[in-house]
N, C-alpha and C positions, 0 to 999 in steps of 0.2 A: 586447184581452186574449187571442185567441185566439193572437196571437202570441208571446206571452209563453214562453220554457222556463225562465230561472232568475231568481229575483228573491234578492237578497243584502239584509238589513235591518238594520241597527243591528248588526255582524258583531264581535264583538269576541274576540280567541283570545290568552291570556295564556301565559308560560311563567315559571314559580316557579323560582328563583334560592336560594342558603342567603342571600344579604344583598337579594333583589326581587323583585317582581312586574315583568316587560318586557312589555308590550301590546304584543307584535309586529303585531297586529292591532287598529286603537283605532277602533271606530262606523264602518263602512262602511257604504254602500248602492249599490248600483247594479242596472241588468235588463240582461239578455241575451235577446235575442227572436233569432225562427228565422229561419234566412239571411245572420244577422248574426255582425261580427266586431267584439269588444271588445277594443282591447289595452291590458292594463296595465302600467305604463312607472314605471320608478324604478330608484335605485341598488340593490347589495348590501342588507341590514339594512331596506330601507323597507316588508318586508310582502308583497311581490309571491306568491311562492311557500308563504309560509305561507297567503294567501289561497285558493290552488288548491290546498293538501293541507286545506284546512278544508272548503271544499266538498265533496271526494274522502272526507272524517274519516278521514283520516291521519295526523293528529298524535297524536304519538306520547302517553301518558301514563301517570304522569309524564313530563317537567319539564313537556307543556303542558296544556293546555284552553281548551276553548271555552267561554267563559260568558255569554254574551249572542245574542244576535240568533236571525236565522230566515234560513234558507237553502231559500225553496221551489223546488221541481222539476215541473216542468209535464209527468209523462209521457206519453207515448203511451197506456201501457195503465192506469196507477191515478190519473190526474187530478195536481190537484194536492196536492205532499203538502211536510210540514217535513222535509229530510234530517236534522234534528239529534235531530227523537225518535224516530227511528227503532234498533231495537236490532242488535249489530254483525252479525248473522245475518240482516234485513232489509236492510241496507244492501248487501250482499254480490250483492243483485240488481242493483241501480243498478251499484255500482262496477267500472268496463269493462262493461258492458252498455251500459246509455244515456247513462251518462258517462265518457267514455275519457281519460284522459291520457299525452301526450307528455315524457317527463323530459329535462332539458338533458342528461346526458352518456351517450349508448347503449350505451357498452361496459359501463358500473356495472349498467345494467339491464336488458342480455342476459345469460342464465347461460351462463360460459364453457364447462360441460361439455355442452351441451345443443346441438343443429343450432338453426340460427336456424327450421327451418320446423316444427318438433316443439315451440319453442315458443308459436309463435301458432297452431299448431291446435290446444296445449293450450290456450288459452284460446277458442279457440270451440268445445271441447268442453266446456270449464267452464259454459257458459252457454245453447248448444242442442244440444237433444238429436238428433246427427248421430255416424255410427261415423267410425272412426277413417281409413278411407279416403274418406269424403266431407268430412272434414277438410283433411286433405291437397289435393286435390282444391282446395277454397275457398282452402285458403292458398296453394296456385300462382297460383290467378284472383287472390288481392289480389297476390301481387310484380308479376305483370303490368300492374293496375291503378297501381302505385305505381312503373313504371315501373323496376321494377330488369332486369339483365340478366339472358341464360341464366336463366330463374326457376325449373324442374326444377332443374338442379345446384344452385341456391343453397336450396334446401328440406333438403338435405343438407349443405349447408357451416356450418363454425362460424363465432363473431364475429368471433375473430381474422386470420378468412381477406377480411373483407370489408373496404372503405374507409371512413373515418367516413362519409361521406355514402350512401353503403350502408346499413350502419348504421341510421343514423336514418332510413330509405324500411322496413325492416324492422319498426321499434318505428312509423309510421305505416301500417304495415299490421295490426298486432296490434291497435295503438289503434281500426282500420277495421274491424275483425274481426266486431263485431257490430249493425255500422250506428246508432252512436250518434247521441242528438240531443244532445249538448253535446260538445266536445271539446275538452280543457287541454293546449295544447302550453306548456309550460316552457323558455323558453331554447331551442326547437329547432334553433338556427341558428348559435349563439355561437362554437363554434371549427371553424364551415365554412369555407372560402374561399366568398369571394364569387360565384362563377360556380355553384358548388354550393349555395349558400344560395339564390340566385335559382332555380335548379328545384323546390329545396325549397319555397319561397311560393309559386310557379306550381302545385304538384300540390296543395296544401293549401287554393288557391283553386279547383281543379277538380276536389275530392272532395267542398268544401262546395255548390259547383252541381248536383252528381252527387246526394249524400245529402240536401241541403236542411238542415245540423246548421249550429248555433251552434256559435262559434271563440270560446274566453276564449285569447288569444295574449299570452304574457309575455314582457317584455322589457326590457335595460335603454337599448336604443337604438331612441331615436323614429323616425330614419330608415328602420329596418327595416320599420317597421308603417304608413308612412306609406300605401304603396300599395295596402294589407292591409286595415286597419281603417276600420269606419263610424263609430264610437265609440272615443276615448281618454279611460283611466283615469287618472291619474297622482298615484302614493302618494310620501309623503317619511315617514319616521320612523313607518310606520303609520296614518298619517291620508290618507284623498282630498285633496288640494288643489285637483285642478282635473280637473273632467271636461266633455268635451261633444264632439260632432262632429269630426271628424278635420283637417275643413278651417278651423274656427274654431278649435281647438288653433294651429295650422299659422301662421295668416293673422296671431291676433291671442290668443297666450297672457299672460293677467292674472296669473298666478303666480310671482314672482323664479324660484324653482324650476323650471319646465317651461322660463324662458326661458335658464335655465342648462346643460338638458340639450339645448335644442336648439341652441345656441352651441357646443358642446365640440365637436362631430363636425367634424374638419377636412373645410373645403370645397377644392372642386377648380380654380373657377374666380378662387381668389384665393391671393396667399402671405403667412400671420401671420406676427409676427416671434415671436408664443406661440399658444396655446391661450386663448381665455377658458375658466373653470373656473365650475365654479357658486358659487364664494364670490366672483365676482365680482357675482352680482347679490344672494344671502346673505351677511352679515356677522352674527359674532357680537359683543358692544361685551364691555366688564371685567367687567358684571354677569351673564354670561349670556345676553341680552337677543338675539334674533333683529332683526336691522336689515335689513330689506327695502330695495333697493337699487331706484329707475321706471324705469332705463335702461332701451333700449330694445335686442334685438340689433344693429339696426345704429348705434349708438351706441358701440358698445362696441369692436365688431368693427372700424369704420374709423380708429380709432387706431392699429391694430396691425400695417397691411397695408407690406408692402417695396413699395419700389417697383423698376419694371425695373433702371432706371440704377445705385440701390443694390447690388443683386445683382449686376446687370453687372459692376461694379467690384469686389467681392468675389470673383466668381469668377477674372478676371483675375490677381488676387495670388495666388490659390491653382495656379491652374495655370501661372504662372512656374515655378513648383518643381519640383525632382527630385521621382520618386513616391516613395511611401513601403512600396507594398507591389506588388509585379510581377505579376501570374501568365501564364505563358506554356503553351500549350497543356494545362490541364490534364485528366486523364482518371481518373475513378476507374469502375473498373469491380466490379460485383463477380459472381462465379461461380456459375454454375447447376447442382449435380454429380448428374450420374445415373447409372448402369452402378452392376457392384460394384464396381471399387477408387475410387469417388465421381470419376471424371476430368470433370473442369467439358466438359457439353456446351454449354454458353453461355452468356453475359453480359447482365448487366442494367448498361447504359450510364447510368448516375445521373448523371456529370458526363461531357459529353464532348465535350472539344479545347476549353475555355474559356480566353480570353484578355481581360484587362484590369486597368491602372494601379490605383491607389486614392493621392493627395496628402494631404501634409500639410494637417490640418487641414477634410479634407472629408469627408462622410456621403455616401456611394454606397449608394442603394436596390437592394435586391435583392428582387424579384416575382414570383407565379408562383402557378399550382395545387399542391394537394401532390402528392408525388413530381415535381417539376420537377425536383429537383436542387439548390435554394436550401441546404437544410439540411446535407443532405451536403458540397455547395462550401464551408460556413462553416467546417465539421470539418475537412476534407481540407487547408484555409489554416492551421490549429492543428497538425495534424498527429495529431488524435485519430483518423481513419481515415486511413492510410496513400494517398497518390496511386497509381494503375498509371504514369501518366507526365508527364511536362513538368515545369517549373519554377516554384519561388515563391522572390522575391526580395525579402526586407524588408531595407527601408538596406542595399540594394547588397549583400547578402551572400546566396548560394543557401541558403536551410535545409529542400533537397528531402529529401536524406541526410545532414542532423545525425546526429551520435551523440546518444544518449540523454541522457547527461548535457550536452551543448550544449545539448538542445533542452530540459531540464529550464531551465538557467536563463535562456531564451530568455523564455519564457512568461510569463515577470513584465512583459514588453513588449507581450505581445498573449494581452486575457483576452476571454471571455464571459459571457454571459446568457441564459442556457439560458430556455426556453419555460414551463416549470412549475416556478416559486421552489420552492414548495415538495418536490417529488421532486429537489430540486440543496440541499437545505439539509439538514444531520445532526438527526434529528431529536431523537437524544440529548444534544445539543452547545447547550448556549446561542448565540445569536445573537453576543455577544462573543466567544465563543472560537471562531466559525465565522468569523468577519471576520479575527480575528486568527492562527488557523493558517497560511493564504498568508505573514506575514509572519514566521512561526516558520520555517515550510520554510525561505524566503528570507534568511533571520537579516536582514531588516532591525531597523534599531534595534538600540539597547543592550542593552535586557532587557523584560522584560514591561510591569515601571511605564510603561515610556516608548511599549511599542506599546498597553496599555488607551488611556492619553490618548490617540493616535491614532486609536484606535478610536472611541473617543468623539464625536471631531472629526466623524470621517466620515459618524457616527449623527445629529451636528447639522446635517449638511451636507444631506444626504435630509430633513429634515421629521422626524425621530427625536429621543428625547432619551437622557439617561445611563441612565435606569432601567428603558429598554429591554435594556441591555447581559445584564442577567443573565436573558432572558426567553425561553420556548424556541418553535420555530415556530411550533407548533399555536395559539399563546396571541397570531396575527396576524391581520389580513386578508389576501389576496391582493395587494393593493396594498401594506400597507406589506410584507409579505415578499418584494415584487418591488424594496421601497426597499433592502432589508436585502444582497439578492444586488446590486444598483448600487454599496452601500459598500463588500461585500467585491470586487466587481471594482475599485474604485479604490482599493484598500490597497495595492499593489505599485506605485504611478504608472506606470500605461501607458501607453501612447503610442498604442495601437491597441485597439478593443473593436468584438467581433462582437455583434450582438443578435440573438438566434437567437429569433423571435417572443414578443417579451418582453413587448407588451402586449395579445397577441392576445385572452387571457380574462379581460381587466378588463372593467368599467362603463368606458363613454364617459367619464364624469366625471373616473374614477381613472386611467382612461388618458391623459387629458389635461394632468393633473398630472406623469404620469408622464415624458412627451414635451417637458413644458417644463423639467422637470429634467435631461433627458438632453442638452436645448443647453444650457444653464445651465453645467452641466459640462465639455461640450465645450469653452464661450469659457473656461470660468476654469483649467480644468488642461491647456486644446492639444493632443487627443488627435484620432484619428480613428476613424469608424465604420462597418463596415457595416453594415447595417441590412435584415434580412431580414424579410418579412411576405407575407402573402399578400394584405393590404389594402392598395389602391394610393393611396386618398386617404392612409392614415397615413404613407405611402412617399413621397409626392410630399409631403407639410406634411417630413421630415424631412430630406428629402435634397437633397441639390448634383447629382445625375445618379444615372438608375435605368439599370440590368439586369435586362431583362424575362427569363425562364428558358424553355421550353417542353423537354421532355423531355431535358434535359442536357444544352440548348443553350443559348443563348443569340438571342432570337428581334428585339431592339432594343435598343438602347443609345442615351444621350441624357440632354440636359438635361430636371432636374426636368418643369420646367414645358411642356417641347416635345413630350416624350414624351405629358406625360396629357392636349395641350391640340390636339395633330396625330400621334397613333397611326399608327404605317407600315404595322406588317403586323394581320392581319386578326384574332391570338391577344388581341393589346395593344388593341384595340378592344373585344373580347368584354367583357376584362377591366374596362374604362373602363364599359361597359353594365352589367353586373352590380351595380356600384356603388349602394345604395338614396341616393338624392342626398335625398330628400322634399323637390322640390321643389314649387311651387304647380300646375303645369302637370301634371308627373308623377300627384299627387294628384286632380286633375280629371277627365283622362284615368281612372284609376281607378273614381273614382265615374261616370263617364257611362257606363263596361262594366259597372259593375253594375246601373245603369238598364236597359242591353239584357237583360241576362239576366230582369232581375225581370220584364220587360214581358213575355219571350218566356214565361215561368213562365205571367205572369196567362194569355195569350193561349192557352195550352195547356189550363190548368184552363178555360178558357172554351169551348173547342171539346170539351173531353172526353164521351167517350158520356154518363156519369154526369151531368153538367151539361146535357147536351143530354133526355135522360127527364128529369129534374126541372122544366125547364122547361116 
């Protein structure tokens, strides 16, 4: 019992609708004890994060409330107490004091006017009573602690000025600010690169050593938290389904659900011809009826694997061909202007001297940290930023120096998919008449009647239907307004599509859905892809040969499977490591270092002065 900090009980948090009551939250229970890391794992809509603003009483109300359960807190200095009868003037002690929370996206919740270090000293001036220069002061000591750089200059720099993974070392320093004993990170990791997310869990692991604080870590990929968590949660539609130990999750999950979510994550050491998806081990029947699916992952999974010889011969046909798309040394630079008449004192090298084919019919992976230069290369190939130099040749024709109006009706050959559906979507514009404007520019078709049906088509083709058509973004998920921008990319039949990290911020689930739609499409309309991401298993499940990037070059080039499975230089290995694989071995490994730490803990409290007079 002495271990105990949070106990959740019968948790129920409803939010009122004009036509419902939605149980976002329906009878939970579980405990969090000290030293310990819980993570709670599910899709979009399953509960995850209304759980952690229930505990935080954050919900908002109206539309929600909390009407049921007990959420006690084991504190330091008042015992144990109910956070839910407490009034909002009470609770104001707890909230970032001894319960800190991490929010998934860091720019929403740094204030853009405000230095990033003027904001966590306000908040450890909100809570102890210390002047404003031994604030400051503290809030150097946590950047340093959280391992940011130059930590004076960045007490004065804005949010804008820093990188997401910056960023979020700042709001984990805010959240550390007053040595809490529970901490709710949300989504901390979700649209990191990988190599950034792995330092992120590495410091999150060695502040809970450091402070001795309980971690509730959410999430909607099990692999993240495999190496992380002692305990997994795992919600679907607001109910617990399955909870217990990390490595019995892991080893041997009894829930169709949990064994859905850990099947999606493409693996590295095999190639699917799909994704399983969680309706593969969920089915809904004509009544409604949830029809639970005994397969087993690997049941599922060795149906679907290619074999060498298969591919070998696939690739063969593809590279008989002329390429389809050239790029000869290219280079975007862009200018650094200082002096008065702003004359560029230097260049920031984003893309530089990059050379390589792209064939008919093939998906070429494009990798990398951010600002490698992936994102830019995709643009500079469109010609949405201008190249400084070299050549792009698609079907044999340069369109380095098209005029405007060539390169206007060029476009309808080679579209993208932007990163965030929704800031690429009008948000005043029905979904219909967003699909369907590309094909007004373009005057394809006869008239409207004949491009709706088309539209329609398109909407059936993604998993949409018609009555979608007249429905406007806000009124989506992320996934399907990620289906909605695939349709209108394929309303002009192209022949080439960039994917400019198209599923970086879906659920595992959704993104797996998403990824089998994208070959799907590929074999039925004969197009080709690049496919940029910063995740190398999504990059290797997608693609026919990757381009590894490192500072606007180009650091490995290679087949799929060669690249992720015999890495040459030392960048494309980092990348291959950072990777959370949650494997059984990985897992293990995990749990026997925290055995070391607990032992070196006990061993410490055992030799302490205080323990040795008591004795």
């Amino acid at each position: 019992m002495n271990n105990l900090l949070l106990e959740i009980n019968n948790l129920i948090t409803e939010f009122r609708t004009e036509d419902e009551v939605v149980s976002a939250v329906n009878d939970i229970s579980f405990v969090l004890n000290k030293g310990e890391t819980v993570g709670i794992v599910g899709e979009s809509g399953s509960g995850k994060s209304v759980t952690a603003l229930s505990v935080m009483r954050l919900i908002a109300s109206p539309p929600g409330k909390i009407t049921n359960g007990e959420i006690i807190f084991h504190s330091k200095e008042s015992g144990a107490i109910d956070l839910l009868k407490l009034s909002e003037k009470d609770i104001r002690k707890f909230r970032g004091n001894e319960i800190a929370m991490i929010f998934q996206e860091p720019m929403t919740s740094l204030n853009p006017v405000y230095t990033c270090g003027n904001q966590v000293a306000e908040a450890i001036m909100l809570h102890q009573k210390i002047s404003k220069a031994e604030a400051k002061e503290k809030t150097i000591s946590l950047f340093r602690e959280v391992q940011l750089p130059r930590a004076e200059s960045l007490f004065d720099s804005y949010p804008h000025q820093l990188s997401g993974g910056q960023k979020q070392r700042v709001m984990i320093a805010m959240a550390m600010s007053c040595n809490p004993s529970v901490l709710i990170a949300d989504e901390p990791t979700t649209a990191l690169d990988v190599t950034v997310q792995k330092t992120i869990l590495e410091l999150m692991q060695k502040l809970q050593q450091t402070h001795h604080m309980g971690i509730l870590f959410i999430t909607h990929d099990l692999g993240v938290i495999a190496e992380l968590a002692d305990k997994i949660v795992v919600m679907y539609k607001g109910k617990i389904v399955e909870q217990g130990p990390v490595r019995t999750i892991f080893t041997n999950p009894q829930h169709p659900y949990t064994k859905g979510l850990l099947a999606c994550r493409p693996p590295l050491n095999k190639r699917l011809h799909w994704l399983p998806t969680v309706s593969d081990f969920m089915k809904v029947d004509e009544n409604g009826m949830l029809q639970e699916s005994q397969q087993s992952i690997e049941a599922v999974t060795e149906k679907l694997v290619i074999t060498t010889d298969d591919r070998k011969q696939f690739h063969s046909a593809i590279y008989a061909q002329e390429p389809l798309l050239r790029l000869q040394n290219i280079k975007t630079y862009f200018p650094i202007k200082n002096g008065l008449f702003g004359k560029a004192s230097s260049y920031v090298k984003a893309v530089d001297d990059v050379s390589f084919d792209v064939y008919p019919g093939e998906t070429l992976g494009l990798v990398g940290e951010s600002g490698c230069g992936k994102t830019t290369l995709g643009r500079t190939i469109l010609r949405l930023i201008e190249p400084t130099s070299g050549e792009i040749i698609f079907r044999g024709k340069n369109i380095t120096r098209l005029p405007v109006n060539e390169l206007r009706s060029l476009r309808k050959d080679i579209q993208i998919i932007f990163q965030d559906p929704y800031s690429s979507l009008n948000p005043r514009m029905t979904i219909g008449e967003a699909i369907m404007e590309p094909m007004q520019v373009h005057k394809l078709l006869h008239n409207n009647k004949a491009r709706k049906a088309k539209v329609v088509e398109l909407l059936n083709r993604v998993n949409m239907n018609e009555s979608h058509f007249y429905r406007y973004p806000h009124e989506f998920s992320g996934g399907q307004r990620q289906r909605i921008c695939i349709a209108r990319a394929l309303a002009l039949n192209p022949q080439f599509i960039i994917c400019d990290e198209s599923v970086s911020a879906l659920d595992v689930s959704v993104q797996a859905q998403v990824l089998n739609l994208l070959n799907e499409l590929k074999k039925e309309f004969s197009f080709s892809y690049i496919f940029i991401s910063h995740d190398l298993s999504v990059v290797k499940f997608m693609s026919d040969r990757i381009v590894v990037m490192n500072h606007g070059k180009i650091a490995e080039i290679g087949e799929a499977d060669e690249v992720c499975l015999n890495p040459k230089t030392q960048y494309t290995q980092n990348l291959i490591r950072s990777i959370p694989r949650g494997s059984i071995e990985d897992i293990d490994a995990a749990i026997e270092r925290k055995k070391n730490w607990l032992t070196k803990e006990d061993t410490s409290a055992d030799n302490s002065p205080a323990k040795n007079t008591q004795t």
